[in-house]
Wavefront OBJ file of the C-alpha trace (Angstrom):
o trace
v 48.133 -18.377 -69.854
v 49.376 -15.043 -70.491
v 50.867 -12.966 -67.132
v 47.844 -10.381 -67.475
v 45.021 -12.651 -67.409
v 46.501 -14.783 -64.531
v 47.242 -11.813 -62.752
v 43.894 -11.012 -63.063
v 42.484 -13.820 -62.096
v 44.248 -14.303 -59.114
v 43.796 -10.299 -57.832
v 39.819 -11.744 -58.145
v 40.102 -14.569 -56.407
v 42.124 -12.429 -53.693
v 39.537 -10.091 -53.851
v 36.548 -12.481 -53.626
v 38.487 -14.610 -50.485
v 39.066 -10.968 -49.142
v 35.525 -9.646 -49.267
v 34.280 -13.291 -47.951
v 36.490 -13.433 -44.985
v 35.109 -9.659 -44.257
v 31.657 -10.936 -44.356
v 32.124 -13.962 -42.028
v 33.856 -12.104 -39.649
v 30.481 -8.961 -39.218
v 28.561 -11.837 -39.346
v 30.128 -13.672 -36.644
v 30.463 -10.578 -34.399
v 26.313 -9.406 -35.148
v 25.620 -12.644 -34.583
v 22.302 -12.480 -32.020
v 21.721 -9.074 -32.968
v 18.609 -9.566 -34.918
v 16.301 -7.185 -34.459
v 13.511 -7.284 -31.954
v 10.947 -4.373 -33.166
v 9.955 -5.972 -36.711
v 7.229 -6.077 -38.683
v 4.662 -9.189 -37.357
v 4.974 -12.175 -39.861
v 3.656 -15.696 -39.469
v 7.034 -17.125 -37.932
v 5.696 -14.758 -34.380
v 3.793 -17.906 -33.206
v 6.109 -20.317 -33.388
v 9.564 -18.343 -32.842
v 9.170 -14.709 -31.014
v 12.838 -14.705 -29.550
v 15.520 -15.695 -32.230
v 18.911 -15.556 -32.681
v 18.487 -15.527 -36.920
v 15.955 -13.579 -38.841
v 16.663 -14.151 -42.640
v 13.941 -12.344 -44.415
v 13.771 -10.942 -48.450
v 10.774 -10.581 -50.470
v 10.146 -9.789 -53.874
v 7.130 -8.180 -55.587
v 5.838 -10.379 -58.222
v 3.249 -8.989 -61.059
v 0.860 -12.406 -60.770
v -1.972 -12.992 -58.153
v -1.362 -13.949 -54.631
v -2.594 -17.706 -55.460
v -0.546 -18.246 -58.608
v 2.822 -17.160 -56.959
v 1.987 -19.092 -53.845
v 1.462 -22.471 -56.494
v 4.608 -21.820 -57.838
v 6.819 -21.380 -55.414
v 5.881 -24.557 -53.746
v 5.551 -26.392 -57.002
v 9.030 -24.904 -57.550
v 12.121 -27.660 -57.719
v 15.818 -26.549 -56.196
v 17.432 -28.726 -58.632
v 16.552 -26.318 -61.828
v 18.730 -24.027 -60.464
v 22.253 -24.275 -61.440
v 23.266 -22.003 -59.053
v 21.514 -24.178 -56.151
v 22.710 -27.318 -57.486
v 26.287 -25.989 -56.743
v 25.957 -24.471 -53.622
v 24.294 -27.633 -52.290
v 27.188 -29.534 -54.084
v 29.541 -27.459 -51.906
v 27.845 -28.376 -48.519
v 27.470 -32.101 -49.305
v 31.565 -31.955 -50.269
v 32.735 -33.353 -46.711
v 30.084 -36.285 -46.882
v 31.462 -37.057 -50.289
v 35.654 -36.957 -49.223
v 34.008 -39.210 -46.238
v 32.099 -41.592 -48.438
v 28.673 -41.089 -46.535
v 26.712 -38.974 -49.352
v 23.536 -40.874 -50.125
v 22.292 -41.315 -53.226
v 20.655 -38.323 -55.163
v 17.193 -37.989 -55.373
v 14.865 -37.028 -58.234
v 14.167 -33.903 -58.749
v 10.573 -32.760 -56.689
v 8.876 -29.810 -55.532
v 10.917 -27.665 -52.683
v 8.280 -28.956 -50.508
v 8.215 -32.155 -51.269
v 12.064 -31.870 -50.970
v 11.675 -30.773 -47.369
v 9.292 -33.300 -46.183
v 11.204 -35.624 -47.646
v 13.670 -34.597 -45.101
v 11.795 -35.147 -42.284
v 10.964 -31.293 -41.626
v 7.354 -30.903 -39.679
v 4.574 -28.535 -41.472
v 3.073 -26.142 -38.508
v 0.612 -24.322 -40.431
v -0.769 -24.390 -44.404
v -2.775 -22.091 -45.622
v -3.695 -22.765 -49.213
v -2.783 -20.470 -52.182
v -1.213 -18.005 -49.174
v 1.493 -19.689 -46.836
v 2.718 -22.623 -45.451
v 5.273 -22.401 -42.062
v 8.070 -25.474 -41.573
v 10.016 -26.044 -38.465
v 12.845 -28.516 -37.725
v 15.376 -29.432 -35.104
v 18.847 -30.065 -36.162
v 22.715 -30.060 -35.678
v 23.794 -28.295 -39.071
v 27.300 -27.904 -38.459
v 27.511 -31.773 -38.692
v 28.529 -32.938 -41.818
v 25.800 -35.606 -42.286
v 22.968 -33.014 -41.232
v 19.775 -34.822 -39.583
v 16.567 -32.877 -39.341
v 13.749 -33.955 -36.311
v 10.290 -32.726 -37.139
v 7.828 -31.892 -34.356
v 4.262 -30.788 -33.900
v 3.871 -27.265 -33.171
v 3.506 -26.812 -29.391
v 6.568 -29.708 -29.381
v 8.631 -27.165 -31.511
v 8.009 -23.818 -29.471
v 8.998 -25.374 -25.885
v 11.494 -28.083 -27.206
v 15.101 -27.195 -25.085
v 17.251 -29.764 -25.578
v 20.686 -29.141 -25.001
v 23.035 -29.120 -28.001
v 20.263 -28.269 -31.372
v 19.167 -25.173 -33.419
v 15.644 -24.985 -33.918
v 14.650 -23.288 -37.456
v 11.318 -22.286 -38.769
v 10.841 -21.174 -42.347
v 8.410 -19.917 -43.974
v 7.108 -19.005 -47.714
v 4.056 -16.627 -48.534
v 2.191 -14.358 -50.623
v 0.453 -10.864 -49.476
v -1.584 -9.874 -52.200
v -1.257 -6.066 -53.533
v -3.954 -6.251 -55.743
v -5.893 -8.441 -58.324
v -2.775 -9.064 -60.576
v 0.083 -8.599 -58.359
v 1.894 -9.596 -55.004
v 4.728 -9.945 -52.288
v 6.333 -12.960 -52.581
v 8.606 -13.857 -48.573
v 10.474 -16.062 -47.421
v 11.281 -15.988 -43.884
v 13.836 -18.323 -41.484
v 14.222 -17.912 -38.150
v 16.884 -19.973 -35.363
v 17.001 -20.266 -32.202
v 19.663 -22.516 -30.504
v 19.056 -24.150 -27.188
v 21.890 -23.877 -25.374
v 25.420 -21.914 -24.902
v 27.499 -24.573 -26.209
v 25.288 -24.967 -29.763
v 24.458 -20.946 -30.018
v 28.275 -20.719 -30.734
v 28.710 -23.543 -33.352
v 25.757 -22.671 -34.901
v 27.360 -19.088 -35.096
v 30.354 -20.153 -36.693
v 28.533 -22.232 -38.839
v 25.642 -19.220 -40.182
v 29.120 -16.468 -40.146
v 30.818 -19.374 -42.823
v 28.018 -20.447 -44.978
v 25.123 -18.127 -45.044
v 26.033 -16.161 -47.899
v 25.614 -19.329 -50.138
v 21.957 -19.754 -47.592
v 21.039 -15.893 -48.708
v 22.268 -16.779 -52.252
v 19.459 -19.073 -52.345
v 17.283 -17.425 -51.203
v 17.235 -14.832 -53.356
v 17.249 -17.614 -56.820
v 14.592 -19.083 -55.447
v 12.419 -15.590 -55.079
v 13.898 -14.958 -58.562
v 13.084 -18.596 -59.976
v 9.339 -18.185 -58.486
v 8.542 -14.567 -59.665
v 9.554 -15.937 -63.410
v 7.415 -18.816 -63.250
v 4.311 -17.343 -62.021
v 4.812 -14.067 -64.108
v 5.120 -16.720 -67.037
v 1.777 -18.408 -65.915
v -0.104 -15.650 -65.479
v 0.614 -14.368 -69.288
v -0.115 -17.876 -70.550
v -2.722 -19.603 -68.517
v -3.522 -22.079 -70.683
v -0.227 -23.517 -70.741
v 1.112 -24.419 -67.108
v 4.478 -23.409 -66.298
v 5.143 -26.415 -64.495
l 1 2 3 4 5 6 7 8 9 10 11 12 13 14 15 16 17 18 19 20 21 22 23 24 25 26 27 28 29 30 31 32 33 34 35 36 37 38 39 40 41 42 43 44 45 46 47 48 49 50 51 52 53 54 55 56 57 58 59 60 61 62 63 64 65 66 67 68 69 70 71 72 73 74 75 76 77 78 79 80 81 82 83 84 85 86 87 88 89 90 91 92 93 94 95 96 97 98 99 100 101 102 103 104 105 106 107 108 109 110 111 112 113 114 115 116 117 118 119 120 121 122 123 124 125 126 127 128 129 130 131 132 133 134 135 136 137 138 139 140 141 142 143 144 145 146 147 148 149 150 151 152 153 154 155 156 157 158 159 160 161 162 163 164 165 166 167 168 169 170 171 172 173 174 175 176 177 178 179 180 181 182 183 184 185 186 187 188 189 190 191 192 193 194 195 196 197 198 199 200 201 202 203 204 205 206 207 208 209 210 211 212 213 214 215 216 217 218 219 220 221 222 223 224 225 226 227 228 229 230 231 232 233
């Protein structure tokens, strides 16, 4: 490789490790500064005080119902860009030799059940609201699902509780707000700070998918909407 390109390529990869170190470290000093004096979303009744509020939406030109169909219907795995940042996160199970076996590719929630995380409230063709408890800064992450009322007043020391959230707020006949919405809330002093160092290293990759998944799910329902005789998945 010639001296230019390499050059090149390494001032990128400087400036990429660079702008990534800058990011963790605003993230880990705002940590807990989410803001209190939002707009009300579903997530209010089973998370009011947080520590996290991850929130993007995206308008999509189908109706409220179709986008809410697809992006439940939607699978991570047809994402290449998901497939790798999952890869990433499952790299210290694999150097340990505890990665279990892939599944096939499902539904996202499908995907999440299948993960043990609790649904609090579905409301069909509109929203749907899942909750877990967990220790995500383990390597081999475990999620405990709960019934509502167990969710809001659970305090165990040494867990993050998350809620998440997908839905549609229709603008019209033919168009829509697609959001997703997570909150956390940790339960204790000790697991408020590894769960800080832990959303300050890998939430850009979290946001990242995020916003492919909003992406993925406006394309599919746009696509269903102009051909409704042929599904789109």
């Amino acid at each position: 490789m010639k001296s230019g390109p390499l050059k090149t390529a390494l001032y990128t990869v400087g400036a990429a490790a660079g702008a990534y170190g800058v990011y963790a470290g605003l993230a880990y000093a705002r940590y807990g500064t989410a803001e209190t004096d939002h707009f009300p979303t579903r997530l209010d009744a089973f998370m009011p005080d947080f520590e996290v509020r991850d929130i993007h939406r995206r308008e999509v030109r189908a109706p409220a119902s179709v986008t809410f169909e697809a992006a439940t219907r939607l699978s991570m795995g047809e994402s290449p860009l998901v497939r790798g940042i999952f890869g990433l996160r499952s790299l210290p199970s694999r150097i340990q030799g505890t990665l279990p076996e892939s599944s096939p590719a499902r539904p996202i929630l499908e995907d999440v059940r299948a993960l043990n995380w609790q649904e609090l409230e579905y409301d069909p063709g509109r929203s749907v609201v899942m909750a877990a408890v967990t220790q995500p800064w383990h390597a081999d992450v475990e999620f405990i699902g709960m019934p509502a009322e167990e969710f809001r007043t659970f305090d165990e020391p040494g867990f993050a509780r998350i809620v998440w959230s997908i839905e549609t707020i229709a603008r019209g006949p033919g168009n829509c707000i697609l959001q997703m919405e997570t909150r956390v809330a940790t339960t204790d002093r000790n697991s408020r700070e590894k769960f800080r160092r832990y959303w300050a290293l890998l939430s850009p990759g979290i946001i990242a998918i995020r916003f492919e998944l909003l992406r993925l799910t406006k394309r599919l329902a746009e696509r269903a909407e102009e051909q409704p005789t042929r599904a789109a998945w």
